[in-house]
Each structure stands twice: as C-alpha cells, then as structure tokens.
C-alpha positions in Angstrom: 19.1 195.5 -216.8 18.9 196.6 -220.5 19.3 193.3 -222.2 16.7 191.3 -222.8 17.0 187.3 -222.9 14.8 185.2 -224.8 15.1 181.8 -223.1 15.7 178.7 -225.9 12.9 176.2 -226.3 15.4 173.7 -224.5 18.3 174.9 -222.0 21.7 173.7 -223.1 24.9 173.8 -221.0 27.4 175.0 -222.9 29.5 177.8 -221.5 30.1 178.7 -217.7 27.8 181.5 -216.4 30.5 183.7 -214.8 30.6 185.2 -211.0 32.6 183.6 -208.9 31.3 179.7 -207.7 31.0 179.4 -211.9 34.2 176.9 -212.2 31.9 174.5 -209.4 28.6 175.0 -211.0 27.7 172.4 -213.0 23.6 170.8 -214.4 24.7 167.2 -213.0 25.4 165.5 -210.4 28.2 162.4 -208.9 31.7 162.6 -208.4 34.3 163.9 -210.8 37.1 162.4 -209.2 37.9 159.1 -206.8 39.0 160.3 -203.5 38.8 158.5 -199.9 37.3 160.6 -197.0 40.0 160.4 -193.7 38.0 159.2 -190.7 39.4 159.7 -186.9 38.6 157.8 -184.1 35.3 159.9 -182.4 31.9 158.8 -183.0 31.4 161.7 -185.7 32.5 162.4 -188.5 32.4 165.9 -189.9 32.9 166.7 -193.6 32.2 170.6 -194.2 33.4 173.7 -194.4 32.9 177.4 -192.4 29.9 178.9 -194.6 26.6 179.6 -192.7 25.5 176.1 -193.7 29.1 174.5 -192.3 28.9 176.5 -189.1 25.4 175.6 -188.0 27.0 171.7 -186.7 30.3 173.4 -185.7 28.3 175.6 -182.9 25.8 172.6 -182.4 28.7 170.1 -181.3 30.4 172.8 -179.0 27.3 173.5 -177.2 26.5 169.4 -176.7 30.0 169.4 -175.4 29.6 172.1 -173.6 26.5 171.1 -171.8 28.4 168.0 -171.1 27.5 165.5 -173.4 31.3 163.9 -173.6 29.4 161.1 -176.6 29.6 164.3 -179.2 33.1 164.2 -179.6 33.5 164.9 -183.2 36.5 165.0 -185.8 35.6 167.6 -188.4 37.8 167.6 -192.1 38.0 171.0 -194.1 36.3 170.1 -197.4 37.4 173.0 -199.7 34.2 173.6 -202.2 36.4 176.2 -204.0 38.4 173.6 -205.2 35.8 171.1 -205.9 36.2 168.5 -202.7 32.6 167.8 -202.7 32.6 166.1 -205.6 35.1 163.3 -204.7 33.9 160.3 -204.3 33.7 159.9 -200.7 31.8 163.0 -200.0 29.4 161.9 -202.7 28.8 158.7 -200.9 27.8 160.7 -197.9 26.0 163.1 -199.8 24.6 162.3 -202.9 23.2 166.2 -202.9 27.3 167.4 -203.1 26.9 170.0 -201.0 28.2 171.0 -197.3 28.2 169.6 -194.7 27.8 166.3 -194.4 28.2 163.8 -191.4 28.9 160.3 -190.8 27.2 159.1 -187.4 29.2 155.9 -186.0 28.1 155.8 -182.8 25.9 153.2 -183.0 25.7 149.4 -184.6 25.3 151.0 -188.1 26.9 153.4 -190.1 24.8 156.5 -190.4 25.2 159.3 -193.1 23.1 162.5 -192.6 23.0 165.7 -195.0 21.3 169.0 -195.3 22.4 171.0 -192.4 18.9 171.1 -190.5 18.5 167.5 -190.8 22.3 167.0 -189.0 21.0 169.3 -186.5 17.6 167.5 -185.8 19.0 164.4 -186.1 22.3 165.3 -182.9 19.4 167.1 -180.9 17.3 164.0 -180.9 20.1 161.9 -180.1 21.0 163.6 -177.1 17.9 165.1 -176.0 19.3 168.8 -176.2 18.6 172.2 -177.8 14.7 171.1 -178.5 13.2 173.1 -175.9 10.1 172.6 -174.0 7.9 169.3 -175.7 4.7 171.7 -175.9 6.6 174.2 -177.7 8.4 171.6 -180.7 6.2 172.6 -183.0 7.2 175.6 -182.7 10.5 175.1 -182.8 10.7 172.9 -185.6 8.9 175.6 -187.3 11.4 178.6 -187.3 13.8 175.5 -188.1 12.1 174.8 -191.3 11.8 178.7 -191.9 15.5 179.0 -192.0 15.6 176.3 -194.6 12.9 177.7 -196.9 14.0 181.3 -196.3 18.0 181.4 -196.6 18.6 180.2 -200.0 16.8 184.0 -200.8 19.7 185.1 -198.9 22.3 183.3 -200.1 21.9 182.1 -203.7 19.1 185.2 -204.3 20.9 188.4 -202.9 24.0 187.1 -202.0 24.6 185.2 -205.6 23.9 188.8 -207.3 24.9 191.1 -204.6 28.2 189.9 -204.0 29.4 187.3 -206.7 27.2 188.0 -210.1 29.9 188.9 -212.5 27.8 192.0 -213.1 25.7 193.6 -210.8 22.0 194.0 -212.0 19.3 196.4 -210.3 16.4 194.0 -210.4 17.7 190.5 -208.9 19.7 192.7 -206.2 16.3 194.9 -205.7 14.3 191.9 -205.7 16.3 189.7 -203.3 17.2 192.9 -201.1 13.4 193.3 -200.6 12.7 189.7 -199.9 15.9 189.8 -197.3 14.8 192.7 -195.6 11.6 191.2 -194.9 12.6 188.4 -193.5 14.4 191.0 -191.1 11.6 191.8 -190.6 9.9 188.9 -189.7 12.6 187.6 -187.5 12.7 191.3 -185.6 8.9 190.7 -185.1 9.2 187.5 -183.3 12.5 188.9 -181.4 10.6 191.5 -179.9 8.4 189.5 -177.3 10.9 186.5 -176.8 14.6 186.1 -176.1 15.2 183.4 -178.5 13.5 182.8 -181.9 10.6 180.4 -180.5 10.5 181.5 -177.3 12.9 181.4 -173.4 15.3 178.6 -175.3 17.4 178.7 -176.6 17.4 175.7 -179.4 18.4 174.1 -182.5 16.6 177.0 -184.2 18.6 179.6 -182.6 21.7 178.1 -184.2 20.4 177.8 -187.9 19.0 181.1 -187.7 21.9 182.9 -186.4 24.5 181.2 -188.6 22.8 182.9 -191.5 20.6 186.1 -189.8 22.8 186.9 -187.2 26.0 186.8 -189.4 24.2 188.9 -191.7 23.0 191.4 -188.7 26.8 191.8 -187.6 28.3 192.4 -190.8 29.8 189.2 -192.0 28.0 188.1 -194.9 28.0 190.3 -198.5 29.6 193.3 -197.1 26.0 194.7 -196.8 24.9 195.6 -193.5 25.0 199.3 -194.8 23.2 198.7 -197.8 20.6 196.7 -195.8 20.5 198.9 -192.5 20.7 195.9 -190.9 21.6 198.1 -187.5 17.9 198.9 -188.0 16.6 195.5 -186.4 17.5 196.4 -182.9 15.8 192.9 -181.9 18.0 191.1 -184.7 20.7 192.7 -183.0 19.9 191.9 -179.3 19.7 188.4 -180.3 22.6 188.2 -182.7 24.9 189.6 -180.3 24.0 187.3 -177.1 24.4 184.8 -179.2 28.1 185.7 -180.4 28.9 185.9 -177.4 28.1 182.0 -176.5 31.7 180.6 -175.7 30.8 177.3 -177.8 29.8 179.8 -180.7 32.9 181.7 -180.3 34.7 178.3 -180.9 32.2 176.8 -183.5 32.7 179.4 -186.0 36.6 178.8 -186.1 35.7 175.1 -187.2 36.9 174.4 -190.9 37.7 178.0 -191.4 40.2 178.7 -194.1 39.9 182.5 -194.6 40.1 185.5 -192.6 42.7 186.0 -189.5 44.6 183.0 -189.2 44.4 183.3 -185.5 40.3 182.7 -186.3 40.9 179.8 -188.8 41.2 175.9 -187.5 40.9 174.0 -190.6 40.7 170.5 -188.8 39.3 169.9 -185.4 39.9 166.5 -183.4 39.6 167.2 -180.0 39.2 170.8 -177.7 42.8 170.9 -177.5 43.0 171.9 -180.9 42.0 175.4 -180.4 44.8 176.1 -177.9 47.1 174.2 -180.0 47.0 174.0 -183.4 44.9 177.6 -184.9 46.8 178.3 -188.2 48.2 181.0 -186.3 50.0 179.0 -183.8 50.8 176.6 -187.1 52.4 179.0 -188.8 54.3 180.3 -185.8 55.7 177.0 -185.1 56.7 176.6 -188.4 58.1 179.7 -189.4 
C-alpha cells in the first residue's frame, strides 16, 4: 500500500467502498423492502443460502435425518444475499442481525426464531440429543464450536474480503489475514493430529462448523487459494477434511440452497429427500428445455 489515509474525526457514509458485496454493504440496519417469507408444512423452516455459514444447518439436518430422527424434516428457501433478500422484511423479523441463515423452529407450542449459525446448530443438537458427543467431553466441544465463531470471520471478511473481493489487492491486509489463516491451520492441524475429529472420537456439531469453513478451505473451495496458502501442507487438515466430504449427508447438505457452480450440484429449494433425485437444477433444466 502507498497511500496513506488519514481517518476523519467522525466517519461519514457517503460513497460505496467498492469490491464486490459493496452494493449490500450498508452502516444500518432493518429492512429495505416489505416482503413475506414462504413457509412449507415441516417443522423447520430454513431461510439461507450455500456460503460456509448456510451450509453448516444444511449438513446438520442431513445427518439428524440420517441418523434417523424423521422430527428434522426441514423446508429450506434460497435467500439470494446478492440481490439483497435479507433485508426484506420477513427475514428481518427472523433475524434482526440480516445475515444468513436464519431458522424458524415450529415444532413446538411456540414459534421459535434462531440466528447465527452456531446458535441453530446448538440449539437442533440439543433438541434431539445428537452430534454433542460424550457429556464429559461438552466443554470441549462447545469450545472448538465457539473457536469457529471467533476465528472465521479472519477468514472470511479478513483474507477472504481482501484476497478475493477488495476491489484492489493490497500486500498488508492479504499478508496480515494470510498469516492469521495459516495459523489457525495450524492450530486445527495440531489438534487433528492426536484425534479423529476436532474434540476428540466424535464426530459433533463442531466438526460441521469447522469443516464448512476449514475444510472447504483445505480442498480448494474458498478464495481460489489453496496454492497460495499450501493448504496441502496440513496433512491432518486434510485427513479430516476429506472423511468428512465424503459423509453422504454432507455430500447432500452442501447442494442445499446452492445457486452457483454445476447445476447438477445446485438445489436451490429443498422440501423433502426426494428433491435431490428429482428436482437438482440440472434435472430442472432438462425437463424444461
């Protein structure tokens, strides 16, 4: 960087800061427009999208339903943040914060909204007793889930923001943030190395926040900078990314309110398990070609 910025006495909004989330980004908060939320007929409602945040309740319904708990059933809606669906008026009611995802719970007496992706998780793995691991090791747990939460946003709004979407790339937020990311390759290759999962023979809630950010990263999905981070380095990141990939429920919690990439990869709305025989945008466009 050659520029130097003197900051004003008081910041002022008044120009967009360029890169490419800049039309989105914006110092207040509420809705900008009125807009209903659909609702199906299970006993959750999903509201999100496919980022690392989105897919972290994707993969955790598929495993509850995979492990059989048939009261997960969930109807998931594609809420497009690229076009500014989180700041209708619906989502906003479920999350105030206007960020992916967010989830309605109705399958009880009351109506129950819950946002921030670690909190949905916590709150569907108490409910059905599942993904927690051993009682002696929850603390533990709980904190490589809280990790996740402290840690990614270096990932994702630190090198990711400047990495990938700055609209110029500068050498000391992409140094700093690529040093902070690599050591917290670090720190997860460390605790990899003397346990299966991230907190131990379980495979748990953690596992699933962790690896929608960390493992994407480790198998070249996010930035387009497994190169430039040797992320093939991390052989214990990689054990662990890859077993988990290979999870069937993963496999079809990723595809959950995807709208990019191979179409046959994409399911934009999900209503029941059917759906991913029957209605992946490829099929879609198949039918309607």
């Amino acid at each position: 960087m050659t520029d130097t910025y003197t900051p004003p006495k008081v910041w002022t909004w008044d120009s967009e800061s360029g890169g490419k989330f800049a039309s989105i980004n914006r110092p207040i908060a509420g809705p900008t427009q009125d807009k209903d939320l659909p609702r199906g007929d299970h006993p959750f409602q999903l509201y999100s999208l496919a980022t690392p945040n989105g897919v972290k309740v994707t993969v955790m319904f598929e495993e509850l339903l995979a492990a059989g708990h048939a009261g997960a059933e969930y109807d998931a809606y594609l809420i497009n943040i690229g076009e500014g669906d989180q700041f209708g008026s619906g989502f906003v009611d479920v999350n105030p914060n206007s960020k992916i995802p967010a989830l309605m719970d109705l399958s009880g007496d009351k109506e129950v909204r819950v946002f921030e992706s670690g909190a949905i998780l916590l709150h569907l793995a108490e409910k059905f007793d599942a993904f927690l691991g051993p009682a002696e090791n929850r603390a533990e747990m709980i904190s490589w889930l809280f990790w996740q939460m402290g840690s990614a946003p270096y990932l994702g709004g630190g090198f990711g923001h400047f990495y990938a979407y700055a609209p110029e790339k500068w050498e000391y937020p992409i140094n700093r943030f690529a040093m902070e990311t690599k050591r917290q390759l670090d720190v997860l290759n460390r605790q990899l190395a003397d346990n299966r999962f991230i907190a131990g023979d379980d495979y748990t809630i953690a596992d699933i926040a962790i690896w929608s950010w960390y493992g994407a990263l480790a198998l070249g999905r996010l930035y387009e900078a497994a190169e430039f981070l040797d992320v093939e380095s991390y052989e214990h990141v990689q054990r662990w990314a890859k077993e988990i990939n290979d999870r069937p429920a993963v496999k079809r919690g990723v595809k959950v309110n995807r709208a990019w990439g191979e179409p046959e990869q994409q399911l934009h709305e999900r209503h029941s398990a059917e759906d991913f025989d029957t209605k992946t945008q490829d099929k879609l466009a198949h039918s309607e070609g």
